[in-house]
C-alpha positions as CSV (number, residue, x, y, z in Angstrom):
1,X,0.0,0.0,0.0
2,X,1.2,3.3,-0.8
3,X,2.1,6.1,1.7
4,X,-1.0,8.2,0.0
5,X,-3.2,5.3,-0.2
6,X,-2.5,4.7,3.6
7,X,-3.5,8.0,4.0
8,X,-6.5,7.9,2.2
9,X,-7.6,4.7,4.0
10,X,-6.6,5.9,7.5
11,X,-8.9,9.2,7.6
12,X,-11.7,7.6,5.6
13,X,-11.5,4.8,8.4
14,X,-12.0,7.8,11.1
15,X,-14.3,10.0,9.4
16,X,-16.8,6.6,8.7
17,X,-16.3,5.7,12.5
18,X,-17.2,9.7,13.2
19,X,-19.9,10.2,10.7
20,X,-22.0,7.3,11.6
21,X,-22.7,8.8,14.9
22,X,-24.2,12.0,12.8
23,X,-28.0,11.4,11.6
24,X,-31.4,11.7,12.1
25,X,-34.0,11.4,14.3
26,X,-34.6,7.5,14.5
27,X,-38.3,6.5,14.4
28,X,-39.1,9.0,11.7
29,X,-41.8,7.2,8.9
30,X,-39.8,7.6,5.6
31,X,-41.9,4.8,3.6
32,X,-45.7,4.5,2.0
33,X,-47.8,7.3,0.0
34,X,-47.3,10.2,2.6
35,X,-43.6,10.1,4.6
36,X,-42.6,12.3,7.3
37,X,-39.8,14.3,5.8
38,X,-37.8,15.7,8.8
39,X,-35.7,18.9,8.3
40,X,-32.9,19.3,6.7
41,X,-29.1,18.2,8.1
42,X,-26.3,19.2,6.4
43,X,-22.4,18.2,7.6
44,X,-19.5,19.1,6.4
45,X,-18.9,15.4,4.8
46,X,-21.7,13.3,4.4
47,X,-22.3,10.7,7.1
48,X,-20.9,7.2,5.5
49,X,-21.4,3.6,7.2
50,X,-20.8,0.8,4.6
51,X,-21.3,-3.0,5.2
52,X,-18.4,-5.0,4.5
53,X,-18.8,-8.2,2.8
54,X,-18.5,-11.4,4.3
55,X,-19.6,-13.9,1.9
56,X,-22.7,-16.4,2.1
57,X,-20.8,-19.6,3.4
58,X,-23.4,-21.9,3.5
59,X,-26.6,-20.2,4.0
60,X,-29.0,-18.3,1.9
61,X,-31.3,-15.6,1.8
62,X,-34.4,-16.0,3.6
63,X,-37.7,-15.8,2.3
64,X,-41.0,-16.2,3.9
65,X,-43.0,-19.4,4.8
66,X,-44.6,-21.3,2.1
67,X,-40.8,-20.4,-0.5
68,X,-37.9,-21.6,-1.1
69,X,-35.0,-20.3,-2.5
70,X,-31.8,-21.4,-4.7
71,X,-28.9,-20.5,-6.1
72,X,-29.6,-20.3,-10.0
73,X,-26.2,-19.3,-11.1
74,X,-22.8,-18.2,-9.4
75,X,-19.7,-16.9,-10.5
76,X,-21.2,-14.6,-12.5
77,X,-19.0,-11.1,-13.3
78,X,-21.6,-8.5,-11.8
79,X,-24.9,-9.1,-12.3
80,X,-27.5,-6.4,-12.8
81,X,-30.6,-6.2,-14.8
82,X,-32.5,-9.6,-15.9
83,X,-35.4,-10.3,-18.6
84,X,-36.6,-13.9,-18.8
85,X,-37.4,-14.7,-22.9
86,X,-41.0,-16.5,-23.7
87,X,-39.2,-19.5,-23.6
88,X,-38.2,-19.6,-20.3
89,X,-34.4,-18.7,-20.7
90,X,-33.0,-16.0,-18.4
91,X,-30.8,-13.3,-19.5
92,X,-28.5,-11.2,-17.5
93,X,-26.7,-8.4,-17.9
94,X,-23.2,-8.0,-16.2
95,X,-20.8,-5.1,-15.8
96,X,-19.4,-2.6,-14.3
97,X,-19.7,1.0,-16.1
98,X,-19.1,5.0,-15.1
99,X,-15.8,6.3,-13.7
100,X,-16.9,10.1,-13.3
101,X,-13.6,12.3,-11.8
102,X,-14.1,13.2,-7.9
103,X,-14.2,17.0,-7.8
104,X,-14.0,17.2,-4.5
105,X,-12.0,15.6,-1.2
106,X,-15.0,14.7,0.2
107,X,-16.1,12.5,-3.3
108,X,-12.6,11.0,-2.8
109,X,-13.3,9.5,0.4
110,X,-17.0,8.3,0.1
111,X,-15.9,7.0,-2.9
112,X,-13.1,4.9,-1.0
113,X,-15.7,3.7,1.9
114,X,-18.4,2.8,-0.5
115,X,-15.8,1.0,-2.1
116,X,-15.2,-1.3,0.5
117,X,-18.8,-2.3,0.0
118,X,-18.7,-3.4,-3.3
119,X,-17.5,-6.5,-4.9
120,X,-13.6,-7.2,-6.4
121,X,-14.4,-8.9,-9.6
122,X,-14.0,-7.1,-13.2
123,X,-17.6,-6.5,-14.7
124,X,-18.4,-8.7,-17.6
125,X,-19.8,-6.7,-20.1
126,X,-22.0,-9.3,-21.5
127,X,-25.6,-10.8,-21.3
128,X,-25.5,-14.5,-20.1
129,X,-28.4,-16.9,-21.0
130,X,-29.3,-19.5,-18.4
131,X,-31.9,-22.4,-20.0
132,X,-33.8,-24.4,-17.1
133,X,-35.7,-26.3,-19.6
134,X,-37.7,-28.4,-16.9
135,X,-38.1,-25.5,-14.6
136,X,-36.5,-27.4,-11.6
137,X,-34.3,-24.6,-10.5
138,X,-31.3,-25.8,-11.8
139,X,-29.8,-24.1,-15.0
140,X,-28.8,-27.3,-17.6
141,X,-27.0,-24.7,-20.3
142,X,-25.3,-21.3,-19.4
143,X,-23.9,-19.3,-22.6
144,X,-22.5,-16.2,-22.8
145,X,-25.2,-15.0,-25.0
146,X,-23.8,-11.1,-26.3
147,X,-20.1,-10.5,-25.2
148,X,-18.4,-7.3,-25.6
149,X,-20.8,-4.7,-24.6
150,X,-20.2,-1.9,-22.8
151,X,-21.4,-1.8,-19.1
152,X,-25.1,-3.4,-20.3
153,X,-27.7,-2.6,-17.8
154,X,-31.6,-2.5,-19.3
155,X,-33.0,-5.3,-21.3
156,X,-36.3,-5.4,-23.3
157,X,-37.3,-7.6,-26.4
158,X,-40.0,-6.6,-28.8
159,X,-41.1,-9.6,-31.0
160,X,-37.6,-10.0,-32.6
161,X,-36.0,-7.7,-31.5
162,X,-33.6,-7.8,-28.2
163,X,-32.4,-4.5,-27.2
164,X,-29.4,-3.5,-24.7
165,X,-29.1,-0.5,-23.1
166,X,-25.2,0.3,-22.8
167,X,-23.8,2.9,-21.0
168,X,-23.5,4.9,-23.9
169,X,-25.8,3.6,-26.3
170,X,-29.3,1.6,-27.0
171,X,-28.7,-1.5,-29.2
172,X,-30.6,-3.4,-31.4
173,X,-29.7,-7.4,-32.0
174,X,-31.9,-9.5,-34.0
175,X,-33.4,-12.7,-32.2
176,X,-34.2,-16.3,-32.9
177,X,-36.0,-17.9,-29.9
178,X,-34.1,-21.1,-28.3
179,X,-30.3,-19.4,-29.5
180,X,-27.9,-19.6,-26.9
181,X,-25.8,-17.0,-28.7
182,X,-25.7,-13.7,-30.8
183,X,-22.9,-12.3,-32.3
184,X,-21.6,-8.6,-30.8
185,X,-21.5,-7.9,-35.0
186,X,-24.9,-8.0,-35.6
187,X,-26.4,-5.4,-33.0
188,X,-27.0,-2.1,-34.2
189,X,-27.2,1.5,-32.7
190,X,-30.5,2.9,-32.3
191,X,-29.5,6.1,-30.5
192,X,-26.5,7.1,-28.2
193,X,-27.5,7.8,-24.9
194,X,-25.6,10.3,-22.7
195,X,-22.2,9.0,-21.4
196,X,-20.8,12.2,-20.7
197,X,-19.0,11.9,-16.6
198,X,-21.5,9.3,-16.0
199,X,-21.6,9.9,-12.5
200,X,-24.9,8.3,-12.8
201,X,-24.1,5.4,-15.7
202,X,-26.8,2.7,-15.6
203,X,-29.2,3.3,-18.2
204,X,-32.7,1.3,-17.3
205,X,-35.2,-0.2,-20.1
206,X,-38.7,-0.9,-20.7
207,X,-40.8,-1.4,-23.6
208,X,-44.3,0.1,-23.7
209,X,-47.2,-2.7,-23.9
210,X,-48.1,-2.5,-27.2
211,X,-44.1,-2.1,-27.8
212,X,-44.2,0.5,-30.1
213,X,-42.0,2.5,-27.8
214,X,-39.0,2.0,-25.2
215,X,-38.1,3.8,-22.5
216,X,-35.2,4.9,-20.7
217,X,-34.4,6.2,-17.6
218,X,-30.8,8.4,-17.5
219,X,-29.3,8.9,-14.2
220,X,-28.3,12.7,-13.3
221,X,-24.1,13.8,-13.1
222,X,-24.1,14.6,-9.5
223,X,-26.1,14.6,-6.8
224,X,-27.3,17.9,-6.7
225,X,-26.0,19.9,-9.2
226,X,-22.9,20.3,-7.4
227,X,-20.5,19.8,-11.2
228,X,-22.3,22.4,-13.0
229,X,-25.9,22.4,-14.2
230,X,-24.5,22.4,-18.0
231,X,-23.4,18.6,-17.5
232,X,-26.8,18.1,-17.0
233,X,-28.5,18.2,-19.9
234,X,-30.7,15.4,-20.7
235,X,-30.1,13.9,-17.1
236,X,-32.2,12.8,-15.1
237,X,-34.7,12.2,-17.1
238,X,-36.5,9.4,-19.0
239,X,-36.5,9.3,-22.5
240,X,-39.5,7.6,-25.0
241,X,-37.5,6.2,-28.2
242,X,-39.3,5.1,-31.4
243,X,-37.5,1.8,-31.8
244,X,-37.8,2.2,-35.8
245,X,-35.8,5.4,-36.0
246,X,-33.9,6.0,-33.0
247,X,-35.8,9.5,-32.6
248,X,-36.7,10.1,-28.8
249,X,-38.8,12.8,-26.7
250,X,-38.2,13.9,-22.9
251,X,-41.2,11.7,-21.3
252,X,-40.2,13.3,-17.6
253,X,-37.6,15.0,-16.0
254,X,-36.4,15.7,-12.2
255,X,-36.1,11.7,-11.7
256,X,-32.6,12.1,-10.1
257,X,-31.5,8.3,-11.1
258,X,-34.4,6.0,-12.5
259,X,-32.6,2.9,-12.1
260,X,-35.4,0.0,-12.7
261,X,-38.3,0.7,-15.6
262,X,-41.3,-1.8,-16.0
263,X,-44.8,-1.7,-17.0
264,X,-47.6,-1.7,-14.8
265,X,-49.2,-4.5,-16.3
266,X,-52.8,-3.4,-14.8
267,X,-52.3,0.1,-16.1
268,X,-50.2,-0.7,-18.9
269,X,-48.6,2.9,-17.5
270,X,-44.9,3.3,-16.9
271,X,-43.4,2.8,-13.5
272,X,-40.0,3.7,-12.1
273,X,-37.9,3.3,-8.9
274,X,-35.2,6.3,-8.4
275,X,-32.6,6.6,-5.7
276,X,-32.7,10.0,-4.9
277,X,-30.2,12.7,-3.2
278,X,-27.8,12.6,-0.3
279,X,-26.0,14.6,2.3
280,X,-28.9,16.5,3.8
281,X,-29.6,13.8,6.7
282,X,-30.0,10.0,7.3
283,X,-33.7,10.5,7.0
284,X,-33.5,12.3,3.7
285,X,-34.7,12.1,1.0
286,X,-36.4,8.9,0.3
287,X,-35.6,6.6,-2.6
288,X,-39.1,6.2,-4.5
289,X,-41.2,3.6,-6.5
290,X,-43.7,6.0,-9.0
291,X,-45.7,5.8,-12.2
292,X,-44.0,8.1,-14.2
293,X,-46.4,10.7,-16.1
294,X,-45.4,12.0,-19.2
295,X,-44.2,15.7,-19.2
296,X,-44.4,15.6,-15.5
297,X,-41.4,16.6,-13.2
298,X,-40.1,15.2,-10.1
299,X,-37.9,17.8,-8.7
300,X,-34.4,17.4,-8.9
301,X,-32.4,19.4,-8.5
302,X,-34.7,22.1,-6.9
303,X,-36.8,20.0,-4.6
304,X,-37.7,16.7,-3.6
305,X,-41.0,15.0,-2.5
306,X,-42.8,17.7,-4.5
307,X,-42.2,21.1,-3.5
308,X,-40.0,20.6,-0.4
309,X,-36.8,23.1,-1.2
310,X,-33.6,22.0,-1.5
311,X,-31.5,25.1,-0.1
312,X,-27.9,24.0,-2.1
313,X,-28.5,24.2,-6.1
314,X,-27.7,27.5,-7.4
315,X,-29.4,29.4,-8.5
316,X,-32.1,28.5,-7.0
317,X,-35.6,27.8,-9.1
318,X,-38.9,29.0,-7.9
319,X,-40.6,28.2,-11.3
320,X,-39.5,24.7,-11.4
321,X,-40.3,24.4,-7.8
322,X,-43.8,25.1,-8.0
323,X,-44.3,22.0,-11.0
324,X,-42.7,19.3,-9.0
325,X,-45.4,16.5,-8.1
326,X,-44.5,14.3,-5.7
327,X,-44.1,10.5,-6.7
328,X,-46.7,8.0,-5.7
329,X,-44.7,5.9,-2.8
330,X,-41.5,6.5,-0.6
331,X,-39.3,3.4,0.1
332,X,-37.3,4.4,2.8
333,X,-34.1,6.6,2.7
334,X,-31.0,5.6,1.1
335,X,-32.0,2.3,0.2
336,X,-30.8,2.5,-3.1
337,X,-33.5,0.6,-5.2
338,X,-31.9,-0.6,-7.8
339,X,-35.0,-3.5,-9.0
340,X,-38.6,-3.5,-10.1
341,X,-40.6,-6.1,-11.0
342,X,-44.4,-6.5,-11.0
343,X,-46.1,-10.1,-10.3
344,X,-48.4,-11.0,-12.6
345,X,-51.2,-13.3,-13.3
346,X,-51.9,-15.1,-10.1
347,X,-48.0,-13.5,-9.1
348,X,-46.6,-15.7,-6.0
349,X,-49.7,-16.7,-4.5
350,X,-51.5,-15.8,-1.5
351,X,-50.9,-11.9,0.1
352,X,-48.5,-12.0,-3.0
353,X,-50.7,-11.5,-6.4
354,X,-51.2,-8.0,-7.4
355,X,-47.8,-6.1,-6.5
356,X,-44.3,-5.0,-7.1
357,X,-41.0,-6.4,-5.7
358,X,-37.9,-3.9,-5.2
359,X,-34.8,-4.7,-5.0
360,X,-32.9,-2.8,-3.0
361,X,-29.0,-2.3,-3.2
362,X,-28.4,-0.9,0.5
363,X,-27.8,2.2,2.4
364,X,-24.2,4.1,2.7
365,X,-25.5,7.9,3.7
366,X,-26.9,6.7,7.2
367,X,-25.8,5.6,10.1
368,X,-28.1,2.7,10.6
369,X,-28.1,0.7,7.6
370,X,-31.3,0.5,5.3
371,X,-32.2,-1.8,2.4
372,X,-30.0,-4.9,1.5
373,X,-33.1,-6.4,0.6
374,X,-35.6,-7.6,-1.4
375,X,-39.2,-5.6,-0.6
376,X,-42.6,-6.2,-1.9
377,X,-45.2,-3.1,-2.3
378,X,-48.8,-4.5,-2.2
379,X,-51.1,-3.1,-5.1
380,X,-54.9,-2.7,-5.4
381,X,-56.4,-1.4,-8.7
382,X,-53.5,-1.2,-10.4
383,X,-52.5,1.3,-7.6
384,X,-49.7,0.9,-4.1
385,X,-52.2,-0.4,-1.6
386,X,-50.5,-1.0,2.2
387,X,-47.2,-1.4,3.6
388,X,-43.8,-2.6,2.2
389,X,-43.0,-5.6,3.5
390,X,-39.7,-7.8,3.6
391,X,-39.6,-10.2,1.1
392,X,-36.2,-11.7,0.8
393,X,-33.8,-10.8,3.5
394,X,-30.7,-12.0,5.1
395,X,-28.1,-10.1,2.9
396,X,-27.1,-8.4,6.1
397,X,-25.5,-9.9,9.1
398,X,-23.6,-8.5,12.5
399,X,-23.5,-5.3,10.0
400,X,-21.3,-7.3,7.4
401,X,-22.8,-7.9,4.2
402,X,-23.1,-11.2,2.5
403,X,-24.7,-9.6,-1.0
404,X,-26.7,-6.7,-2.3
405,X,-29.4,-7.0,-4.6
406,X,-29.9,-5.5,-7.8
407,X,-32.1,-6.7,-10.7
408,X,-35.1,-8.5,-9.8
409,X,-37.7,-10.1,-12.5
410,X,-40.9,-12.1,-11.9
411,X,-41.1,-15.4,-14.5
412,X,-45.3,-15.3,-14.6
413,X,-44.9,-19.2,-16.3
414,X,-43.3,-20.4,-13.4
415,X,-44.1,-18.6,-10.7
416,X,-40.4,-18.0,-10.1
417,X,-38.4,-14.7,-8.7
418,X,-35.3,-14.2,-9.6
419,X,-32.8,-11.9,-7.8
420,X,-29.5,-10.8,-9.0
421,X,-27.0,-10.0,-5.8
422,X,-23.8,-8.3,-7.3
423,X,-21.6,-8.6,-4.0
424,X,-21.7,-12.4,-4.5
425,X,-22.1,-12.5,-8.2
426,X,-25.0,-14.9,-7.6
427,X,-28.9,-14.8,-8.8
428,X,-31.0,-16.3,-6.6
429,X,-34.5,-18.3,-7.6
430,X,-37.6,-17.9,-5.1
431,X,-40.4,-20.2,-6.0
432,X,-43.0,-21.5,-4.0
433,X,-42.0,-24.6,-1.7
434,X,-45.1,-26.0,-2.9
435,X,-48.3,-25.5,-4.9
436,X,-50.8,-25.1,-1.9
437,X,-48.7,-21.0,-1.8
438,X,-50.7,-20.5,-5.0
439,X,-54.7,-21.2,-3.9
């Protein structure tokens, strides 16, 4: 280790161990339709408590009575998003993308400590296909199905048509049902996306129902504003793409990071989840799960929850202020949802038919830690109906981290959830432990 590296590691070690004593008050109500927003907190370097990992050994997640739950693949190279084909097969997208500069010795540090969170292995930038022909949890084929893509994140398919959402780019590959491979040469651009900094770098995917549309949702270049308000241009924001000619419209705007797309399939409406700012309190300002209205905006940088003011962009922007509409339900603070998914048909069974599971990637801006964990919103109407509950859990232990989830997707034919955990490089298959969960 180098004397400046010791350096670096020696006062991020202190500050974490100082900063986790600084937050918010601690029984504040920061999920469902209507949060308690407490005030403002601001500290000269943002409070930062990261989970180190430990490794699964021989357990797994747990996962309410009535499911069980497997390993479906390991020793994958960072897992994020997953789609499962109309055959059954399960693709997932690995990789690791973004590299904005740290402007400021702050960023340098919190970049360090989260670091220590994260997992070692290179990023694959690829798409693996899994086939579980039989449906019996266990994988008989794994392929790398697309290699040499560049940080691939969102996956959608439209008849026959697969498309990746790169870092930098939306991608078109032609698609044969039951191939266990496509060739890198035979995707084409549709439209570059913004990959300038990429401070935020995942680019999330949907297709419309009737799929004469995608969408996707572009992550902002800072947290608040804080590299200059000209990096920002089409940032945070989702973008509705005709597939045909690459053209694209602003849908909505203020969505500080939409990191998960999918379709309501009641509504047929789009729905996001979006990790929202940091370093104003450990209370603040909840990460959200939203339909997401077109020409509406959510906010950012100006406000969040709706009109509440956010006192450090400047100039500051009355007029934008007074749009902002608040999104439809708060997840908790810091959680970092990073997975959306929506049962469908009869979904898992039981209190789990209409609904939305949410991945969520865990906390580093609080002093507690939140998320590491799967979460499922109850629906009615096509609308969130009650309160989150814990889903899949066990990713934290003894505050050390055994994985983090990410992508989560619901296989309707199987009754099946699958859960992508990029700590452990695993994706992990929740099923029913027997048919009785369904009636």
């Amino acid at each position: 280790m180098t004397v400046a590296r010791a350096v670096t590691a020696a006062t991020a070690t202190a500050l974490s161990l100082v900063l986790a004593a600084c937050g918010g008050p601690p029984n504040v109500r920061d999920t469902g339709p209507e949060p308690q927003l407490p005030d403002i907190r601001q500290h000269l370097v943002p409070t930062i408590k990261v989970a180190r990992p430990t490794g699964w050994g021989e357990a797994v997640p747990t996962v309410p009575a009535g499911f069980r739950i497997v390993p479906f693949a390991t020793d994958l190279r960072i897992p994020r998003q997953m789609l499962v084909l109309p055959n059954g097969d399960l693709l997932v997208a690995e990789g690791r993308g973004g590299n904005a500069p740290k402007l400021r010795p702050k960023d340098v540090i919190a970049g360090y400590i989260k670091g220590l969170g994260n997992t070692t292995v290179e990023g694959g930038d690829r798409l693996t296909l899994l086939r579980d022909a039989n449906g019996d949890g266990r994988p008989e084929a794994r392929t790398v199905f697309i290699d040499g893509l560049d940080a691939p994140y969102g996956i959608a398919l439209v008849g026959d048509d697969l498309y990746v959402a790169e870092q930098g780019a939306l991608l078109r590959f032609p698609y044969i049902a039951g191939q266990t491979a496509i060739p890198r040469s035979t995707g084409v651009e549709v439209t570059k996306l913004p990959g300038q900094v990429n401070h935020h770098w995942t680019k999330s995917l949907a297709a419309s129902a009737d799929g004469r549309r995608l969408y996707v949702g572009i992550g902002s270049n800072s947290n608040v504003g804080e590299r200059g308000m000209e990096i920002e241009g089409d940032r945070a924001v989702v973008w509705e793409i005709d597939p045909a000619s690459g053209a694209h419209r602003t849908y909505a705007t203020g969505i500080r990071n939409p990191t998960a797309l999918a379709i309501n399939p009641w509504t047929r409406g789009l729905w996001a989840v979006a990790n929202e700012r940091d370093e104003i309190g450990a209370r603040l300002v909840p990460d959200y799960l939203t339909s997401v209205q077109p020409g509406a905006f959510y906010g950012w940088p100006w406000s969040y929850w709706g009109k509440n003011v956010d006192p450090r962009p400047r100039p500051q922007n009355p007029a934008m202020v007074a749009r902002a509409i608040a999104p439809d339900y708060a997840l908790g603070a810091h959680v970092a949802a990073l997975g959306l998914t929506f049962a469908s048909g009869q979904g898992m069974g039981g209190q789990y038919r209409e609904g939305a599971f949410v991945g969520q990637h865990g906390s580093w801006n609080r002093p507690d830690f939140a998320g590491y964990k799967v979460s499922w919103v109850p629906f009615r109407a096509g609308r969130p109906a009650g309160a989150k509950q814990d889903f899949v859990t066990g990713f934290l232990v003894n505050g050390k981290a055994r994985g983090r989830p990410v992508g989560v997707t619901f296989d309707g034919a199987r009754t099946a959830l699958y859960v992508a955990d990029d700590l452990s490089n695993t994706v992990w298959r929740v099923s029913p432990a027997t048919q009785t969960a369904l009636r």
